[in-house]
N, C-alpha and C positions, 0 to 999 in steps of 0.2 A: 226835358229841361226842368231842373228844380223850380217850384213857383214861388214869387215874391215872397206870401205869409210862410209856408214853410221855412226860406233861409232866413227870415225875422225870425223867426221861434229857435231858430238854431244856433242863430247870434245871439240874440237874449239868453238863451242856455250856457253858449258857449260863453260869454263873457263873464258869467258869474263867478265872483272869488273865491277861491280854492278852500275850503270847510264851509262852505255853504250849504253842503249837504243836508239832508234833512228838509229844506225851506216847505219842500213840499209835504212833509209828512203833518201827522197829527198833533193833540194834545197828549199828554204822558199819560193819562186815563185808559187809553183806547186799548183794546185786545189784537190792533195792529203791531206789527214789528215796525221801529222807527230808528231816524236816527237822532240821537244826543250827543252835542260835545264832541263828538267826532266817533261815538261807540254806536254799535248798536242797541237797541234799548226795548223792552216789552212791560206794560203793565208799570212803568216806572222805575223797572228794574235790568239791570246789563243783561241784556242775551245774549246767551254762549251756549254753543251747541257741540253735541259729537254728532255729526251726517253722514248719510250715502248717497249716493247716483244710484237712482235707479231707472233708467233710462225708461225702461218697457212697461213700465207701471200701468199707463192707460191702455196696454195693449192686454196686460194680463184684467184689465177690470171691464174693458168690453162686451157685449152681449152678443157680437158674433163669433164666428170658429178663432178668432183666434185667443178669445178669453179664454181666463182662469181663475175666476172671482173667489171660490174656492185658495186657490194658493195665494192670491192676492193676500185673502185676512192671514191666511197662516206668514207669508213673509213678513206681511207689517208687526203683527207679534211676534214675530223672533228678533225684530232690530229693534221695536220697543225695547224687548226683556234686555236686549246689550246694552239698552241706555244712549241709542240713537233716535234722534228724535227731529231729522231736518231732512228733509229727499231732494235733492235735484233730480228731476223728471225733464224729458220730453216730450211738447205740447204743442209741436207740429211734426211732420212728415212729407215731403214731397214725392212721387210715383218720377221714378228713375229706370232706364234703362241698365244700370250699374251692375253689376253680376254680384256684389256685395250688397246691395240697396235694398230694405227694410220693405214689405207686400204683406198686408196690406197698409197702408198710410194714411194722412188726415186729409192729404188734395191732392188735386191733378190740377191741368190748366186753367179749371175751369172756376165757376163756385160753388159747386155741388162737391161740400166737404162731407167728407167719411164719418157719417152720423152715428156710426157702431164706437168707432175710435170717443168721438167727445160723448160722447155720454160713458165710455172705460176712464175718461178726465174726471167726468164728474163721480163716478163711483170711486176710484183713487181719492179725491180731495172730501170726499162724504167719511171716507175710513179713517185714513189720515185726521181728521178732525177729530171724530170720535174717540181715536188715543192722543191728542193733544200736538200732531205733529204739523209741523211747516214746510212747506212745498215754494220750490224756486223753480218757476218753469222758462224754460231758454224755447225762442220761436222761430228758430231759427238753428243751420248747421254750418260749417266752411267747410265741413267732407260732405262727400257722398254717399255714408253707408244710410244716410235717411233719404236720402234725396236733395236738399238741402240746397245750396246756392247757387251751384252748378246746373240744378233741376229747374231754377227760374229760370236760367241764362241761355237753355234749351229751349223753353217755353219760349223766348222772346229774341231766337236766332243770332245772339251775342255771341259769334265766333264760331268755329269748331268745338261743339260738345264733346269731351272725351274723360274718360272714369277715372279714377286717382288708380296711379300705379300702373298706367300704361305704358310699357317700354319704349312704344314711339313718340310720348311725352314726357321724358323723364325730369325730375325735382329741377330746378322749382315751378316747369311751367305747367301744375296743377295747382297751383297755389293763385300764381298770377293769374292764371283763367278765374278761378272763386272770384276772387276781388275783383273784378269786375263788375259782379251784383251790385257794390253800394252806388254805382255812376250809371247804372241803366233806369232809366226814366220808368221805361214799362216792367219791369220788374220789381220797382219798388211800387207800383201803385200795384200788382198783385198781391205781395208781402204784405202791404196796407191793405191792402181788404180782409186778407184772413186775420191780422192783428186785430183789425178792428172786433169781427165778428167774434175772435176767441173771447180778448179782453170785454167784450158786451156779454158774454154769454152769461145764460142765466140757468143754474144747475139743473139737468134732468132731477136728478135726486131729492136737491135740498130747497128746491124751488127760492135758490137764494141767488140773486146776480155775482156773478163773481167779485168785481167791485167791490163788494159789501162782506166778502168772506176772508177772515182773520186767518184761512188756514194758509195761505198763501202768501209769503212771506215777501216773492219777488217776481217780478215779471224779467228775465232776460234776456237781450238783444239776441245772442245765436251762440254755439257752443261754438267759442275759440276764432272767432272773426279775427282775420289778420288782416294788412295793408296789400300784404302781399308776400310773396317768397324769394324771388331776385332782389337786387338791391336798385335795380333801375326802375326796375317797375313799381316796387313798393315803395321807395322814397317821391316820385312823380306821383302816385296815389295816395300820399298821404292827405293831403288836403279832403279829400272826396272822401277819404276814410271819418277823419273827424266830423266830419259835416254829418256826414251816413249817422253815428252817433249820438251828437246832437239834437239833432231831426228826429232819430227815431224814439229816441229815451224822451224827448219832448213833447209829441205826438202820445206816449203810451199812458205819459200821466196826464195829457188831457181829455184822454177815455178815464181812466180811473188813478185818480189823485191819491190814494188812499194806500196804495202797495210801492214798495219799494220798485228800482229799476237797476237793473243792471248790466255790464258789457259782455258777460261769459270770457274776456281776455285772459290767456295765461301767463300774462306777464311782459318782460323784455322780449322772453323766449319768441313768442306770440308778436313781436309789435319790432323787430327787423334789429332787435337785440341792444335795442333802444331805450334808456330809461326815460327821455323826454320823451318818447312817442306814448310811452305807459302813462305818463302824468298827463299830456295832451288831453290825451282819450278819455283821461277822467276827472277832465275839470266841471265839467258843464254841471251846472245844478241839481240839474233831471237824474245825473249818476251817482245815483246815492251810498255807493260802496265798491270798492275795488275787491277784484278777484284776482286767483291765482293759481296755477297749475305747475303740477314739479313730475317729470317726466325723464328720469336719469337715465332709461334705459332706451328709450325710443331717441335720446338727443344724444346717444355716446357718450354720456360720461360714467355709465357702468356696463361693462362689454354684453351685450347678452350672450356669449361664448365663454366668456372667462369672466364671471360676477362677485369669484372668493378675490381673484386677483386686483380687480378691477374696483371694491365698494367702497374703500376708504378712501380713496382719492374724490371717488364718484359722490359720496354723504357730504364732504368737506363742502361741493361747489353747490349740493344743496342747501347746507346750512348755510352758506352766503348769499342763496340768490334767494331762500326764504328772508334771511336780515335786509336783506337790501330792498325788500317789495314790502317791509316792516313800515322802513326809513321813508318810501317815498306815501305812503298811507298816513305815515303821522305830518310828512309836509302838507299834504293836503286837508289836513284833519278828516280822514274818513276812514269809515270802518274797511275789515281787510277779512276774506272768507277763503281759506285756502281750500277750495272745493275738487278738485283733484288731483291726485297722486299715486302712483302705484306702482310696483315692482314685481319683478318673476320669480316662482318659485325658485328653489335649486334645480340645478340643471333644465331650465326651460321648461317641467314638467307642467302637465293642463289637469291632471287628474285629483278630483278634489282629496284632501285631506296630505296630500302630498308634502316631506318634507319643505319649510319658508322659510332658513335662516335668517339669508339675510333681506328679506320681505317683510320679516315679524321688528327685524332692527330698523330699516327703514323706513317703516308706520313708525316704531317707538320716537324714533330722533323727530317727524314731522309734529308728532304729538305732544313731546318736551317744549319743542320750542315754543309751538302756539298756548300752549299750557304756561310757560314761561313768561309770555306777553301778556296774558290774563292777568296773570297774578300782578304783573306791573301796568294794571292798568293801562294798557296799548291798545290798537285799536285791532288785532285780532281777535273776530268774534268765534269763530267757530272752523271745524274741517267737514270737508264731503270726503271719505276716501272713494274711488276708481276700483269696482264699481262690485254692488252687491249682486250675488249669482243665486243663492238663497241653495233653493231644493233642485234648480234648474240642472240640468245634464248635456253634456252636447251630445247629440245623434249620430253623430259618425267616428269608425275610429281614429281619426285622423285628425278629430276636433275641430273641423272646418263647418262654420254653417252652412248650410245649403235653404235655397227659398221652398219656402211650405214648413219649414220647422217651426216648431211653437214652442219647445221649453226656451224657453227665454232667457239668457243669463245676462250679467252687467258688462262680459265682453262683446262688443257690438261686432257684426258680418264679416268688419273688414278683419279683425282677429281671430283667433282660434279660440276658442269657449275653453275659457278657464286660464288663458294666457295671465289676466291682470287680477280677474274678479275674485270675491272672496265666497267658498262654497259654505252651505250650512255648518258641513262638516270640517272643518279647516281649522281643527280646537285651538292652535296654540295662534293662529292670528285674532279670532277672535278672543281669546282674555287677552289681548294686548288692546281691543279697543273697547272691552268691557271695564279693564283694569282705568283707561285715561276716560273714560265716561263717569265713571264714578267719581276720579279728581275732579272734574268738570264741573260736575253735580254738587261739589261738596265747597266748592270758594265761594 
């Protein structure tokens, strides 16, 4: 059962009017990222970024087998030199039975977290620094390729455990299983303890609390939390959804007051295709910025089979469901971070450098429009594309991860390596986000 002061702090959050945003952050002086006005704001001045997912980061800056501190400096200076300058990272892991699921991780059930992993956090957020860049780390997952919600909900014998993608579970009852995290008692006070401990921690490296370090732009709830997947189950969990929210975004700024918070939601898509559950979910004070993910090929509306045939119709429902998550960002006055998105090569191909048609068009159209909001003073601040692969290779021909591999790419387990991600060598998608970094750079 939820206790008294928690659903106080949740109602106080929750009732707070909509561009309230910011209340928690600083004075315009700070070297924090803040919110102004309904923008994001740095040093006094708008911040706008061009970003990447780079999920693995603290896996590659680790000090055990599965670092690669070495390829770490070298990726961050290759998305430096593109004029990316914002990471979304991974800053938990849960130990899953999942045949797709992430080994080694940050925890088990226990609290003896995986001390190789944060301190690869803390060498990530030491580099990152050191070339000027900002880090949004999400503490949480609604898949299982980390372990993630599903992994509590096992820990704390919430039903029949079973993996995304099980035939004898099929869509949407792996959705409805995740959500169930936010209404389990004992699951939320394990989440609460490693929030606690991460958001306290105090850098291996920079002997700085986190707390107190500017390189970290945001602390986020969990990548892509939904309500749920059915419409009976997700609409009966809504309440316990926003609450979960509330609570938790309010809880994180009062470990550390000083960093932004946010839901990792992608949107309607994300929230039972709802645009009041989207505004719901991001009224509360504590949520200092809406996010937003565009997914045309994983949601059908560009065929992964026929994508020549398929992309003008499929860009069209883009460009509306980006305007429309514009529209409800300026109702609310708060800024808007469309931090993933991504499309297949031609013909499905994983091998880097591979023909991107219409990949290379699909980043251009995401990056006009938020480019276009800039310039009119809107509240999008910046994109994450889905997901950097850098110098990483997948291991097998077949492009399947398998557990014990360590090149690391931005397509995570449950993908084929190189399905979404962008390789070093991938020339003509990168001058397309070298080409919109430098407009970025220049308004």
């Amino acid at each position: 059962m939820l206790s008294r002061r928690r659903l106080m702090m949740a109602g106080a959050a929750a009732m707070a009017a909509p561009g309230a945003g910011g209340a928690y952050g600083a004075q315009a002086s700070t070297p924090f990222v803040t919110v102004k006005d309904g923008r994001l704001s740095l040093d006094g001045k708008p911040y706008r970024f061009v970003g990447a997912n780079l999920w693995y980061g603290a896996w590659l800056g680790s000090p055990g087998p599965e670092g690669d501190r070495a390829r770490l400096g070298r990726e961050l200076d290759r998305l430096k030199a593109l004029g990316v300058t914002n990471l979304r990272v991974l800053g938990a892991g849960e130990r899953s039975p999942a045949k797709v699921a992430m080994d080694p991780t940050f925890r088990g059930p226990g609290e003896d977290y995986d001390q190789n992993l944060l301190k690869g956090l803390d060498v990530l957020l030491a580099e990152m620094g050191r070339r000027g860049m900002k880090a949004v780390i999400y503490l949480n997952n609604f898949w299982d390729w980390s372990g993630g919600m599903p992994a509590y909900l096992r820990w704390t014998g919430n039903g029949e455990w079973f993996q995304q993608g099980d035939p004898a579970h099929p869509w949407p009852q792996f959705a409805d299983y995740s959500a169930r995290f936010y209404g389990d008692a004992k699951a939320q006070a394990l989440f609460q303890h490693y929030v606690r401990a991460l958001v306290g921690r105090t850098s291996s490296v920079t002997g700085k609390p986190y707390r107190d370090d500017p390189t970290i732009m945001a602390w986020q709830l969990a990548n892509e939390p939904r309500p749920g997947g059915s419409e009976a189950f997700g609409v009966a969990n809504l309440p316990t959804y926003y609450r979960w929210i509330a609570e938790t975004s309010a809880f994180i700024k009062g470990l550390d007051p000083r960093h932004l918070v946010s839901t990792g939601s992608e949107g309607d898509m994300g929230c039972l295709q709802r645009e009041a559950c989207v505004v719901e979910a991001h009224k509360p004070a504590s949520i200092d910025y809406l996010t937003l993910h565009v997914w045309p090929n994983n949601w059908g509306w560009i065929d992964f089979k026929d994508q020549p045939g398929t992309y003008a119709a499929g860009e069209a429902r883009c460009r509306d469901y980006i305007s429309r998550h514009i529209a409800l960002a300026k109702g609310l006055n708060k800024p808007l971070v469309i931090e993933e998105f991504g499309l297949i090569r031609d013909g499905r191909a994983f091998a880097p450098g591979a023909p991107a048609t219409f990949k290379d068009r699909f980043y251009g159209t995401v990056f006009d429009l938020a480019l276009a909001d800039m310039k009119a003073g809107g509240p999008v601040a910046g994109t994450n594309f889905w997901a950097w692969n850098g110098e990483g290779r997948a291991h097998h021909p077949d492009a399947w991860f398998k557990m014990g591999d360590r090149a690391y790419v931005g397509d995570p387990p449950q993908e084929e390596q190189g399905l979404f991600g962008v390789f070093d060598t991938d020339a003509t998608t990168l001058a397309v986000v070298r080409a919109h970094a430098k407009a970025v750079a220049a308004l």
